[in-house]
PLY file of the C-alpha trace (Angstrom):
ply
format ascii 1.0
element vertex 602
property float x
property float y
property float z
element edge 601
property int vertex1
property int vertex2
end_header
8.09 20.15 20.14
9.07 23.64 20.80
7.36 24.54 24.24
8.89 23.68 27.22
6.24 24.01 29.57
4.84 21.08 31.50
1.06 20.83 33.08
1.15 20.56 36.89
-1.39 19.09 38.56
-3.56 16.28 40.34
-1.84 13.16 38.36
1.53 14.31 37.78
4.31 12.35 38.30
7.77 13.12 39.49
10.82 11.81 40.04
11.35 13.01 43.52
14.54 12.14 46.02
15.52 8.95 43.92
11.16 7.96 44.50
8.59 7.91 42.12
6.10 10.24 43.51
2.04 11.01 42.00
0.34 14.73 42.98
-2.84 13.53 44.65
-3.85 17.00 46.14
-3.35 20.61 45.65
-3.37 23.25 48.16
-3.26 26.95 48.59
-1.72 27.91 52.08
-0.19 31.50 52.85
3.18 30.49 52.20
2.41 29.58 48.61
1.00 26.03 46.81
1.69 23.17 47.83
1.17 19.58 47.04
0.63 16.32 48.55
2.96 13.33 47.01
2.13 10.04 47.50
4.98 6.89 46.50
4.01 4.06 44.43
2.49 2.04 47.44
-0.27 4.40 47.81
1.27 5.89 50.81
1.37 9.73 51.03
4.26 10.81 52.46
5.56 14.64 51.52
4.21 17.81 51.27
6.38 19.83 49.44
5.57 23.36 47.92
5.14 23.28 44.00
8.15 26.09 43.69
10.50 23.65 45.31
9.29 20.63 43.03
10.02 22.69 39.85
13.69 24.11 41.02
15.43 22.00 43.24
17.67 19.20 42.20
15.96 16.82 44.18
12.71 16.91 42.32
12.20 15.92 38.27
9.41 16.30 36.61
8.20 12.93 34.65
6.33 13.77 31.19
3.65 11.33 29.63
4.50 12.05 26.48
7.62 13.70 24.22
8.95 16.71 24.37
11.87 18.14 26.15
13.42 17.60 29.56
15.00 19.42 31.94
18.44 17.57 31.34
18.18 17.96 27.71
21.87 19.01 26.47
20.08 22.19 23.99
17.80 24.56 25.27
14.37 24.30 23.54
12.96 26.61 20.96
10.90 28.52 23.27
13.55 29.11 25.26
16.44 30.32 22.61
13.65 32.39 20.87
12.75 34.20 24.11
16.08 35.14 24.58
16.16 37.09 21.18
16.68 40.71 20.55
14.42 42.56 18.86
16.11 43.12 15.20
16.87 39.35 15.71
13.03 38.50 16.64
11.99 40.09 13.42
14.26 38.30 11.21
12.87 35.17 12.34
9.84 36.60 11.84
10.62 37.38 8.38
11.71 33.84 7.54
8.91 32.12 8.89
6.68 34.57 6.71
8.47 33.24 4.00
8.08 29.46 4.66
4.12 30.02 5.43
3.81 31.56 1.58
5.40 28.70 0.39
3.43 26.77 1.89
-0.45 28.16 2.48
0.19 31.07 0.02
-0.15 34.07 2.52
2.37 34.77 4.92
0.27 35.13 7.64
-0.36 31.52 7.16
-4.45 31.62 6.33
-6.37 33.76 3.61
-8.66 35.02 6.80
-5.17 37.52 7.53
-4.15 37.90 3.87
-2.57 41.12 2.91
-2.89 43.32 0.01
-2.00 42.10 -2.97
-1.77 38.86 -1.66
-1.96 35.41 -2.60
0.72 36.74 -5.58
0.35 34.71 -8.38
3.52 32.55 -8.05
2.43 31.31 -4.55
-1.03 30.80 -5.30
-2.54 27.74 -3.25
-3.53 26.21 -7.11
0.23 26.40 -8.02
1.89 23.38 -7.71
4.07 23.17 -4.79
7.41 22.77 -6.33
6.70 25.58 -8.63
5.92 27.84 -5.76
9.28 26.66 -4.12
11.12 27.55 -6.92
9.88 31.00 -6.91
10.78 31.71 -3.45
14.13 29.85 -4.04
15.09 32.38 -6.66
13.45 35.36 -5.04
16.46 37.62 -3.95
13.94 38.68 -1.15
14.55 35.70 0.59
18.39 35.47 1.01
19.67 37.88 3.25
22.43 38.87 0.50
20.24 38.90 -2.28
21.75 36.28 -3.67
19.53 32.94 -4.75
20.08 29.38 -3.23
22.97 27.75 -4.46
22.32 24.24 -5.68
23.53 22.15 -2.83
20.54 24.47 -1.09
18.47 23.55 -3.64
18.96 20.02 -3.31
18.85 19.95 0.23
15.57 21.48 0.16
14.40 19.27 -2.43
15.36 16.24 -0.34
13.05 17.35 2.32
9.74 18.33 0.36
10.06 15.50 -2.08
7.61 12.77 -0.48
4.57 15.66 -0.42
5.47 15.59 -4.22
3.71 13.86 -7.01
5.23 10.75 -8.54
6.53 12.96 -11.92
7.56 16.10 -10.03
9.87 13.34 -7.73
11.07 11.71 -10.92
11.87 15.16 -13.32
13.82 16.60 -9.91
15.33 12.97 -9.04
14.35 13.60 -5.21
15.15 10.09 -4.06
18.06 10.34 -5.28
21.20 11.56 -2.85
21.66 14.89 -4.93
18.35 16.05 -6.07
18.37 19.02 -8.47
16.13 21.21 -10.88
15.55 19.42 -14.02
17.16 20.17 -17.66
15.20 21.16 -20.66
16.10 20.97 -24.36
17.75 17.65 -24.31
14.83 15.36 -24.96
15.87 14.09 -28.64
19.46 13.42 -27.26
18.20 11.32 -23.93
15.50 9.63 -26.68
18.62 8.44 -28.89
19.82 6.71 -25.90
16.99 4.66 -24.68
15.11 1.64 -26.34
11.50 1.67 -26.91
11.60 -1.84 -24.76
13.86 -1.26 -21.63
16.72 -3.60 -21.35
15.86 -6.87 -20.61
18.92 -7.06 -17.51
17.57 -3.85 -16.33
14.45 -5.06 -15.96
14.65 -8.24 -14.18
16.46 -6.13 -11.18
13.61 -3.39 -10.64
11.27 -5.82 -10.94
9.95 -6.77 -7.54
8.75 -10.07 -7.31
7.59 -10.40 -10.79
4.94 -8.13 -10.04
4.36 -6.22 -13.19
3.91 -8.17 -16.73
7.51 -7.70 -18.41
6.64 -6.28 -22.18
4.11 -3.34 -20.54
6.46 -2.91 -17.28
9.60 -2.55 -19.72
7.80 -0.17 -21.78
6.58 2.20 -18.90
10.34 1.69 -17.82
11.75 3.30 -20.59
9.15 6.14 -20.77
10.04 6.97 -17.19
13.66 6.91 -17.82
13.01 9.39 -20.68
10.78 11.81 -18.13
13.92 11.80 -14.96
15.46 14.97 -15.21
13.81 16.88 -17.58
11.11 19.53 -17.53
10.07 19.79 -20.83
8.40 16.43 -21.41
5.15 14.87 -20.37
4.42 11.27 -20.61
2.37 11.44 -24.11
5.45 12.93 -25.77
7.62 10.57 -24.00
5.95 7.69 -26.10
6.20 9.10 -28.82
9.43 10.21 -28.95
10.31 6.14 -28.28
7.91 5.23 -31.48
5.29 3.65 -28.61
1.65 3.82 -29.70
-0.43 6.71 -27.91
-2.51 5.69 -24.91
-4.32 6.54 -21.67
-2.29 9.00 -19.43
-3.74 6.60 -16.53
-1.07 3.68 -17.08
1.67 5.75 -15.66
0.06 6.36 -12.61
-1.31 2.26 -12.36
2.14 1.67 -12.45
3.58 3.90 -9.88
0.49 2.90 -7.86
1.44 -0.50 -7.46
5.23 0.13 -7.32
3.86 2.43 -4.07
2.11 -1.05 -2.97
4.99 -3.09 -3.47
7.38 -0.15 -1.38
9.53 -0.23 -4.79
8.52 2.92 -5.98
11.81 5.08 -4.16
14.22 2.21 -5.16
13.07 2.79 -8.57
13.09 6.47 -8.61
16.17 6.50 -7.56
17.87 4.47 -10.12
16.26 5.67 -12.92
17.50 9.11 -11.97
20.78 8.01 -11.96
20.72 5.83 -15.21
19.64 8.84 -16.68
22.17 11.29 -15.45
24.68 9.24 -16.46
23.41 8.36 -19.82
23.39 12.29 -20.06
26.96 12.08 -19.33
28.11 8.70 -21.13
25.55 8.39 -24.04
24.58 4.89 -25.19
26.54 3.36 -28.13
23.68 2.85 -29.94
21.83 5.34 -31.59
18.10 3.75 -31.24
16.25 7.10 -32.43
18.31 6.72 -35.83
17.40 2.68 -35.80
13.79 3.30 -35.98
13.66 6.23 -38.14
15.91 4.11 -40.71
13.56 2.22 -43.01
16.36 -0.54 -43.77
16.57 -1.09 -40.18
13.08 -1.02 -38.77
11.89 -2.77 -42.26
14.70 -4.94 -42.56
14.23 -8.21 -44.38
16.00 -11.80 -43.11
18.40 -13.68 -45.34
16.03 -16.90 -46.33
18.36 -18.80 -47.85
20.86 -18.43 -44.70
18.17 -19.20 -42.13
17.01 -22.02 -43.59
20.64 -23.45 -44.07
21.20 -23.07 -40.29
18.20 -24.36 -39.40
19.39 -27.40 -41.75
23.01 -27.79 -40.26
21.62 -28.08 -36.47
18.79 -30.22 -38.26
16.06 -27.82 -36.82
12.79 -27.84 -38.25
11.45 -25.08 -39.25
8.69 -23.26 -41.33
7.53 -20.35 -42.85
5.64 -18.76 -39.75
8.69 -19.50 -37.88
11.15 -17.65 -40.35
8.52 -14.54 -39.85
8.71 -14.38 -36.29
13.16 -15.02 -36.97
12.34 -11.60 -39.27
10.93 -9.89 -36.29
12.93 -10.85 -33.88
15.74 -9.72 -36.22
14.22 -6.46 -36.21
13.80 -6.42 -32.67
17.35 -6.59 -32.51
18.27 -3.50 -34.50
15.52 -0.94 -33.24
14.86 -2.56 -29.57
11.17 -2.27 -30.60
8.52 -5.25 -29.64
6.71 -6.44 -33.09
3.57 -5.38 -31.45
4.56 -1.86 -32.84
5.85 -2.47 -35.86
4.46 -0.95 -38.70
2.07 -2.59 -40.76
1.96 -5.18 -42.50
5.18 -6.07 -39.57
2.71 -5.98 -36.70
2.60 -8.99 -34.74
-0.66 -9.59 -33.33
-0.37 -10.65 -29.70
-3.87 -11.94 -29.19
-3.15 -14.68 -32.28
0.86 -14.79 -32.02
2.54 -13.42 -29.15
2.72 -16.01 -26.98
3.82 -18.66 -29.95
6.60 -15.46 -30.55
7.45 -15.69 -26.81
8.18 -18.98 -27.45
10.40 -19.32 -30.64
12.04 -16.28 -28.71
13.26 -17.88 -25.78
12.83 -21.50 -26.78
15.34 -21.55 -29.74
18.87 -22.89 -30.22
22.05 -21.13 -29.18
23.14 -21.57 -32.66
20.17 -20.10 -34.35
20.37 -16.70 -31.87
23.92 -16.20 -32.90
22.85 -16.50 -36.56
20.38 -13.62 -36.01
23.37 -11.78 -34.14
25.17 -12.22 -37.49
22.91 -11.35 -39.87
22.05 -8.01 -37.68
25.45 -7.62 -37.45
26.33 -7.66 -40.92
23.44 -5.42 -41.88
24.75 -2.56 -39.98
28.08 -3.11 -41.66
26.37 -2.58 -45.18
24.95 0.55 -44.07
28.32 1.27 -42.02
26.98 2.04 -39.08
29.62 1.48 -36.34
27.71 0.13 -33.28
27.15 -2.80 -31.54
23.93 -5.19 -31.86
22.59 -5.02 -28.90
23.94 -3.40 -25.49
22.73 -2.52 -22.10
24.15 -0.13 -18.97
26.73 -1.84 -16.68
25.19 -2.78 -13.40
27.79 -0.60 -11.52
27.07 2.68 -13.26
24.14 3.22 -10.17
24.02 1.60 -7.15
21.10 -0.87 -7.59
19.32 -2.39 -4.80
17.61 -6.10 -4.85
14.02 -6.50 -3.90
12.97 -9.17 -1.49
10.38 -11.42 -2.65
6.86 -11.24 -1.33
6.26 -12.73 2.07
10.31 -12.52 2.84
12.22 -10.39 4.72
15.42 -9.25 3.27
18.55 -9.94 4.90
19.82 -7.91 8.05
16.00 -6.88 9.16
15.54 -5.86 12.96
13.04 -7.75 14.55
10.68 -5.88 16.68
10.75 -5.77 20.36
8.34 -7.43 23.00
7.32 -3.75 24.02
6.61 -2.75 19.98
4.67 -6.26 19.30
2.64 -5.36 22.41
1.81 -1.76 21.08
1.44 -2.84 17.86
-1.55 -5.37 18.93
-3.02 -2.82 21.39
-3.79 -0.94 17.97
-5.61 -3.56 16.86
-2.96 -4.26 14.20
-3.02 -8.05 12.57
0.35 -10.36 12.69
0.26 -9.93 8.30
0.07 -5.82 9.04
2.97 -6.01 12.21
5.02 -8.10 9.45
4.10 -5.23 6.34
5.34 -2.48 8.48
8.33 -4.30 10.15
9.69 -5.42 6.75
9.96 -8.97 8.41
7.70 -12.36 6.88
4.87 -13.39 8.53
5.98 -16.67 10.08
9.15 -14.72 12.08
6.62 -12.38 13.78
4.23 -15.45 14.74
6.80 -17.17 16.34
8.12 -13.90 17.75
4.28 -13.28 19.61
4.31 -17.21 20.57
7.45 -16.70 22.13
6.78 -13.88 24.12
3.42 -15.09 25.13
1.87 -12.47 22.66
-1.61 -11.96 20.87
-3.74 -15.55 20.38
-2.47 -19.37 20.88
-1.22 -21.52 17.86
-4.30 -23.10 16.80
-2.62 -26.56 16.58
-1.87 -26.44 20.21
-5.44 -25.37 20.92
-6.88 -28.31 19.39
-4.05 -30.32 20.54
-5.58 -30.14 24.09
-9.07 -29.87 22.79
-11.56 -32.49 24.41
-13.61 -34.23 21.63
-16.23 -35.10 23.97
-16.84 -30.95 24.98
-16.72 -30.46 21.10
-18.66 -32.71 20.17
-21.72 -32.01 22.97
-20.84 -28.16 21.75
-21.53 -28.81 18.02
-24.10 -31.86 17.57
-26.19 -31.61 20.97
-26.17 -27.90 21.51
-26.14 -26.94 17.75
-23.36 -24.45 17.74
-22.03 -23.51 14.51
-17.80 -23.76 13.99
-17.55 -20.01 13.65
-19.44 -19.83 16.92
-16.86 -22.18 18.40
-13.91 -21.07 17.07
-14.18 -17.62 18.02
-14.30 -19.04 21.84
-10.95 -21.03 21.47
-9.36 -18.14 19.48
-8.47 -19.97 16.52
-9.84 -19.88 12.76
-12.98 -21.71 12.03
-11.34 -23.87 8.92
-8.79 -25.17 11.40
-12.12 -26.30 13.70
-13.81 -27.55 10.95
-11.23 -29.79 10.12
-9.67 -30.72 13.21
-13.86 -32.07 13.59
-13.91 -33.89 10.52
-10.27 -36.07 12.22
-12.94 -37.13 14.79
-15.68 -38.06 13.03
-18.30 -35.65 13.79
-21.14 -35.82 11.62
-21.07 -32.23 9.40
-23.91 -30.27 9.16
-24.78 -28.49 5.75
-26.98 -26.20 4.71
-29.53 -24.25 6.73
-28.60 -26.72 9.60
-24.84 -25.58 10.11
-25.65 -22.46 11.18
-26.02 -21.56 15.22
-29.27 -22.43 16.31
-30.98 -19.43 17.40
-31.59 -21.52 20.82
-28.32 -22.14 21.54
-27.33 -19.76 23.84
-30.61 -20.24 25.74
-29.95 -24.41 26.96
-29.96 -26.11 24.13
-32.24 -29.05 22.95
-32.58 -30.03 26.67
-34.33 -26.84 27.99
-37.12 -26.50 25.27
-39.71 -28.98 23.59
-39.52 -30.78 20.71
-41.65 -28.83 18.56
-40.34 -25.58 20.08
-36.67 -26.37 18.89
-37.56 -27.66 15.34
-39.94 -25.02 14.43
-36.79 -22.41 15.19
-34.76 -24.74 13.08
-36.26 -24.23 9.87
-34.92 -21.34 7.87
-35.92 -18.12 8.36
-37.59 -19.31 11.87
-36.48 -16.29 13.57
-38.09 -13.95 11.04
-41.66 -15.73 10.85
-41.20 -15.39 14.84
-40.50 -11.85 15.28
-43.34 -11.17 12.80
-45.75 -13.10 14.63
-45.20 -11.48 18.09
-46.05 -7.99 16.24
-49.10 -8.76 15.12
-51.45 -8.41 18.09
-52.75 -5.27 18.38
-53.64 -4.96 14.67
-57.50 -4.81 13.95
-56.74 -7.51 10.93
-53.97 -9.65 9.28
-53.97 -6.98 6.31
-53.11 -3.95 8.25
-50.61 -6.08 10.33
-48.81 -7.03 6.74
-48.88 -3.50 5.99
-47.63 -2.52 8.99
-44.23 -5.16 8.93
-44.17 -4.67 5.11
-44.72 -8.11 3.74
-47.61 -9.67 1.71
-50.33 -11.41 2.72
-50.85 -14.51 1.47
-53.80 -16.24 -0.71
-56.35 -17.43 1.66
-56.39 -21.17 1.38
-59.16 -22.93 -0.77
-62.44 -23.93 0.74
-62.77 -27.50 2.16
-61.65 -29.64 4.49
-57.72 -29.78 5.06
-56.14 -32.28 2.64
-53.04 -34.04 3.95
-50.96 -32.72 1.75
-52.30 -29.00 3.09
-51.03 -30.47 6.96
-48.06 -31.48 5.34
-46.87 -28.50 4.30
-47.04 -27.04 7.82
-44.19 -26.70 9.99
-43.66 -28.52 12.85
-46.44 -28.85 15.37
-48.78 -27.12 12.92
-47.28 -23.62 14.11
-47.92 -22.31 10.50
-46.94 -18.49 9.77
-50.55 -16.72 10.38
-49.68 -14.80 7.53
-50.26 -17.92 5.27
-53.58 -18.18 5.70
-56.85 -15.40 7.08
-57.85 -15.64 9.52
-60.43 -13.85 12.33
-58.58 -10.81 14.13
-60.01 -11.91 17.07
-58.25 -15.40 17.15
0 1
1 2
2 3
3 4
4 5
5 6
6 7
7 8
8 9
9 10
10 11
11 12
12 13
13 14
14 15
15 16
16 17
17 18
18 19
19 20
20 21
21 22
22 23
23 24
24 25
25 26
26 27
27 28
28 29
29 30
30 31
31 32
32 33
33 34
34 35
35 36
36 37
37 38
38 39
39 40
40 41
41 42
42 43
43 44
44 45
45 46
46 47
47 48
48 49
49 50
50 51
51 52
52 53
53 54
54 55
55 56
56 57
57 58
58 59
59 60
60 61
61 62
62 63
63 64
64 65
65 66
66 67
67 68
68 69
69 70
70 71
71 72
72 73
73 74
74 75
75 76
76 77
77 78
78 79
79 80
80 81
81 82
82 83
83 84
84 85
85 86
86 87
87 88
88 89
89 90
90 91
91 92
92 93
93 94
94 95
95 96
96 97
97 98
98 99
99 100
100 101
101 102
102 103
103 104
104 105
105 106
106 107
107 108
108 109
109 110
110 111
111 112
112 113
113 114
114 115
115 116
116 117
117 118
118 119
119 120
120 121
121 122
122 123
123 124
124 125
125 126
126 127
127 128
128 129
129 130
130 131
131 132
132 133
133 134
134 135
135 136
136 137
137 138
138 139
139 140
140 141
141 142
142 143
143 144
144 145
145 146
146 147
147 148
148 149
149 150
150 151
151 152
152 153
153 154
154 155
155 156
156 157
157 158
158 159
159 160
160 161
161 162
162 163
163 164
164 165
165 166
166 167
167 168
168 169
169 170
170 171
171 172
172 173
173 174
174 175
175 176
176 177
177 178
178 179
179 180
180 181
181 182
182 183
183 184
184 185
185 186
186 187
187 188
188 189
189 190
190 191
191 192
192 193
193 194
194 195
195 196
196 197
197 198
198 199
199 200
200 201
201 202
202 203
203 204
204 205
205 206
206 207
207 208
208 209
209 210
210 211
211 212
212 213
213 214
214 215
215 216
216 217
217 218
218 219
219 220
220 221
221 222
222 223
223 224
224 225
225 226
226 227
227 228
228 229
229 230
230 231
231 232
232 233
233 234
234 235
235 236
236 237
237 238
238 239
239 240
240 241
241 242
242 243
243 244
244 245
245 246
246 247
247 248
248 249
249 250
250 251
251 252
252 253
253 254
254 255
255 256
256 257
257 258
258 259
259 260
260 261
261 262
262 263
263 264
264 265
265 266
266 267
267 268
268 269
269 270
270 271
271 272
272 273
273 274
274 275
275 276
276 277
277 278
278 279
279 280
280 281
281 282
282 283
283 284
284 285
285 286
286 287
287 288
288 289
289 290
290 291
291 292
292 293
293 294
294 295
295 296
296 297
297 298
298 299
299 300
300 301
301 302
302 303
303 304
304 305
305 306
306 307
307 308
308 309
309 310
310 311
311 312
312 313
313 314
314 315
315 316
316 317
317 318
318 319
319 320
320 321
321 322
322 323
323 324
324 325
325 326
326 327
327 328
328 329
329 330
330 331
331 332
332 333
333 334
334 335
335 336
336 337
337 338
338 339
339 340
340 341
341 342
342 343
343 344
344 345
345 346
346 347
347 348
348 349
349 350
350 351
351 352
352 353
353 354
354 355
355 356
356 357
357 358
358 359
359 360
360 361
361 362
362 363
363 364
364 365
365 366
366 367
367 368
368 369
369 370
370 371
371 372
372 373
373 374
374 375
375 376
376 377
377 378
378 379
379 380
380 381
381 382
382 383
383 384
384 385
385 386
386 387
387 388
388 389
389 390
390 391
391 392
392 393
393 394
394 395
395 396
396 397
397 398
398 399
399 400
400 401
401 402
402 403
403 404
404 405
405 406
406 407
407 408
408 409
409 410
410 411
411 412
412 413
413 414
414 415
415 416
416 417
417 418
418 419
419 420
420 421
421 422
422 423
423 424
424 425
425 426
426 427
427 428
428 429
429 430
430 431
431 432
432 433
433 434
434 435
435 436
436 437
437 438
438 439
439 440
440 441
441 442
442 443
443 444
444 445
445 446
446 447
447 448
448 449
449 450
450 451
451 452
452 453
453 454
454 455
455 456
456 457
457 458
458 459
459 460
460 461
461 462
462 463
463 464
464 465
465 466
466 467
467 468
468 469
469 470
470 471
471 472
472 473
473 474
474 475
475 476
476 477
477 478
478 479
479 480
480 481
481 482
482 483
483 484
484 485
485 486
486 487
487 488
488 489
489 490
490 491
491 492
492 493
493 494
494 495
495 496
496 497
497 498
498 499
499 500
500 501
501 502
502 503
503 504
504 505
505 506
506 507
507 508
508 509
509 510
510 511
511 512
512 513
513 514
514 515
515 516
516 517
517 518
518 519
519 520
520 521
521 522
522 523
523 524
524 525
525 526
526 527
527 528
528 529
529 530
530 531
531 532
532 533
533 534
534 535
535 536
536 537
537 538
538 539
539 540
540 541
541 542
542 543
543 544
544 545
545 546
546 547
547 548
548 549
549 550
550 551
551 552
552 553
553 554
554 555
555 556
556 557
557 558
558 559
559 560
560 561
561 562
562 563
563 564
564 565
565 566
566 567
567 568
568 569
569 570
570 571
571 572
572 573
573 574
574 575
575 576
576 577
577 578
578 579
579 580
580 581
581 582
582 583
583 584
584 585
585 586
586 587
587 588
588 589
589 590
590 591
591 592
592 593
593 594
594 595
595 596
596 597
597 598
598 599
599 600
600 601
């Protein structure tokens, strides 16, 4: 807040002689205003002139709401930027000019007080904002000197404006990150040579929060967004394909940044992707994986039958022909750190027919069959004398990772709200499940938090621990009060009624019948007639009701139909009522008038 002024009036409270004091009247005298103070009793007991209440010691004013204070140890902004000179007035001036381009496009701050030539291209309001930041950062106008930002500037800046930035803009500048900085360009085949078109499997496990995403499409979308951080030359189409992924929809990105937002895993993740791939820039991986699946002997490469099958003999596995295909796959998975759902054809492994029987002979097989694989991959990249390890993935301690806590548990070390933040928090009409969400604590600590402090609704098991069956029972079968109707009177949910009921033995209606009868609030059973209360039983009782109260006044049944827009129905046959005709009426005969004519005058 940068004001430091303070309304005065009827209602204002200050802290006056060690009392707190309440302005109940204001008066004009010759000497000057005045006003009348009254304590917290009610009692009025000072008049004291409003000059003396502002200056003197003994008087402090008490805000409702932030902002500064008179024993504040800086002076607010008003107050410093009143006491500039004039060159020194302009210059701020200037600045501020600056910031509103950046920010609106005009300097005045609103295209109603735009100046010639303005918006200027660069700060258009349809530029994005990081590009028009970057313009004014390297605008010699806006340093004093002349000389641009240096990059501790820049990243300090960065730091600030990067949550009103898109996902990719925080990603390519690595804003949640603790040294943000412009991206590079020109170094996208060299970063693609380092990353695997399936991110490491380690890697993944750790950013995964939860197990929210699927693994093969998260670790995929991993690696493409490791190829994006840092650089400014590469969209997400070109990011695929530089990894040998298949083309598709620009909209996965943002589904998976979306529910990484959800999750409140999307900075965590930002942040050490941008550092995995700074350092990779830095330390490259040992493994060239752009030359792997360019290399036709690598990406194509065939398994040693004869081998296989001998190992599978020696450990007495059984195996068979499908299974040595998926040991060739997964032997090319190996070398490229490709899934066999993009291999080329006829390699492709279908997954709607064979990837989760792949999964499987993954994961499922022997220790001593994996380290065959190892061996034969191993000995294939001597032949082609290629010096580089298998497989091979980052050291944890390159970045500084953080876990995720699972869903519905808090992670270690969280702050528990206060009494006086629980009670704000329901005032807002917030839910215990949001109060946890925005806490970061689970569910069950804030509910016994609130019973403890006497906070929000009962425990429904003490409710119907003290719940007399006899009240309940004259409440749901006698007065024909539905649970929900019930429930919402003890505070507790309806479920928890329901089958607390069933313990006892009440007889559960169904149907039409457990509804609220539309009597209940008016006595019950006791106060009407027989007929009365089972003809506003039957379903849609109220409506036929209603509809027959409107009809007087109408010259005829037709117009009255017309009128409520329903249909008239057929007028009965001619003869004497059958029993089976009576039958069909409701209760007491009260049959709908609109199911039969009759005379207006009736």
């Amino acid at each position: 807040m940068s004001g430091a002024a303070v309304r005065v009036g009827v209602g204002t409270r200050f802290l006056y002689e060690g009392d707190v004091a309440e302005v109940v009247e204001m008066l004009s005298t010759a000497a000057g205003n005045q006003v009348l103070l009254k304590d917290a009793a009610g009692r009025r007991f000072a008049r004291v002139s409003v000059r003396e209440l502002l200056t003197s010691d003994r008087a402090r004013v008490i805000p409702d709401g932030p902002g500064p204070s008179a024993d504040d140890p800086v002076d607010p902004a008003s107050v410093v930027l009143a006491e500039l000179i004039d060159p020194e007035r302009q210059h701020v001036l200037e600045r501020t000019a600056h910031v509103r381009e950046v920010l609106t496009g005009y300097r005045a701050g609103a295209a109603e007080l735009a100046q010639d030539g303005e918006p200027r291209r660069e700060y258009a309001p349809n530029q994005p904002l990081y590009d028009r930041y970057a313009a004014k950062a390297a605008s010699p106008s806006f340093w004093t000197d002349g000389t641009p930002a240096s990059p501790a500037l820049h990243g300090a800046l960065l730091k600030r404006i990067g949550p009103r930035l898109n996902p990719a803009i925080q990603l390519r500048y690595g804003t949640a990150t603790p040294t943000p900085c412009r991206p590079r360009c020109g170094h996208r085949e060299t970063r693609a040579a380092s990353i695997p078109s399936l991110f490491w499997r380690g890697w993944t496990l750790r950013l995964n929060p939860g197990g929210l995403f699927d693994p093969l499409p998260y670790r995929q979308a991993l690696s493409v967004l490791l190829h994006i951080a840092g650089l400014g030359d590469l969209d997400y189409a070109a990011a695929r394909s530089l990894l040998g992924l298949p083309p598709v929809s620009n909209a996965v990105c943002p589904y998976f940044t979306k529910k990484l937002r959800q999750a409140g895993a999307w900075e965590p993740v930002v942040a050490v992707l941008s550092q995995l791939a700074r350092t990779l820039d830095d330390h490259p991986a040992p493994i060239d994986y752009g030359r792997r699946r360019r290399w036709r002997r690598l990406c194509a490469a065939t398994l040693h039958g004869t081998a296989w099958r001998a190992a599978c003999t020696q450990i007495r596995y059984r195996s068979s022909e499908r299974q040595e295909r998926f040991a060739r796959l997964h032997l090319i998975e190996l070398l490229t750190g490709s899934h066999p759902c993009h291999f080329p054809p006829p390699l492709t492994l279908s997954p709607s027919f064979d990837g989760e029987d792949y999964t499987t002979f993954v994961f499922a097989r022997p220790a001593q069959l994996s380290a065959h694989l190892h061996q034969q991959a191993q000995t294939l990249l001597r032949h082609l004398r290629i010096d580089e390890p298998v497989t091979w993935e980052p050291p944890f301690d390159w970045v500084g990772t953080r876990r995720f806590s699972e869903p519905g548990k808090e992670s270690p070390g969280t702050a528990l709200p206060s009494e006086h933040e629980l009670r704000t928090h329901i005032d807002d009409g917030l839910r215990p499940g949001q109060i946890a969400r925005l806490s970061g604590c689970s569910r069950q600590r804030i509910g016994k938090l609130m019973a403890s402090s006497g906070i929000g609704p009962p425990a429904p098991r003490e409710v119907l621990r003290t719940l007399d069956p006899t009240w309940l029972r004259e409440q749901y079968e006698d007065n024909h009060r539905s649970f929900a109707d019930i429930a919402a009177d003890l505070g507790i949910p309806p479920s928890d009624l329901a089958r607390h009921a069933r313990k006892l033995g009440l007889a559960i209606r169904h149907g039409v019948a457990a509804h609220k009868h539309i009597l209940a609030d008016h006595g019950g059973p006791a106060a009407f007639s027989t007929t009365v209360w089972a003809v506003f039983a039957s379903r849609g009782a109220e409506q036929r009701i209603k509809r027959f109260l409107a009809i007087p006044g109408h010259p005829d049944l037709n117009h009255a139909a017309k009128h409520l827009g329903v249909r008239t129905a057929r007028p009965p046959a001619p003869g004497p009522p059958t029993r089976a005709r009576c039958r069909r009426r409701t209760p007491g005969h009260c049959a709908p008038p609109w199911r039969h004519q009759a005379d207006s005058r009736r």
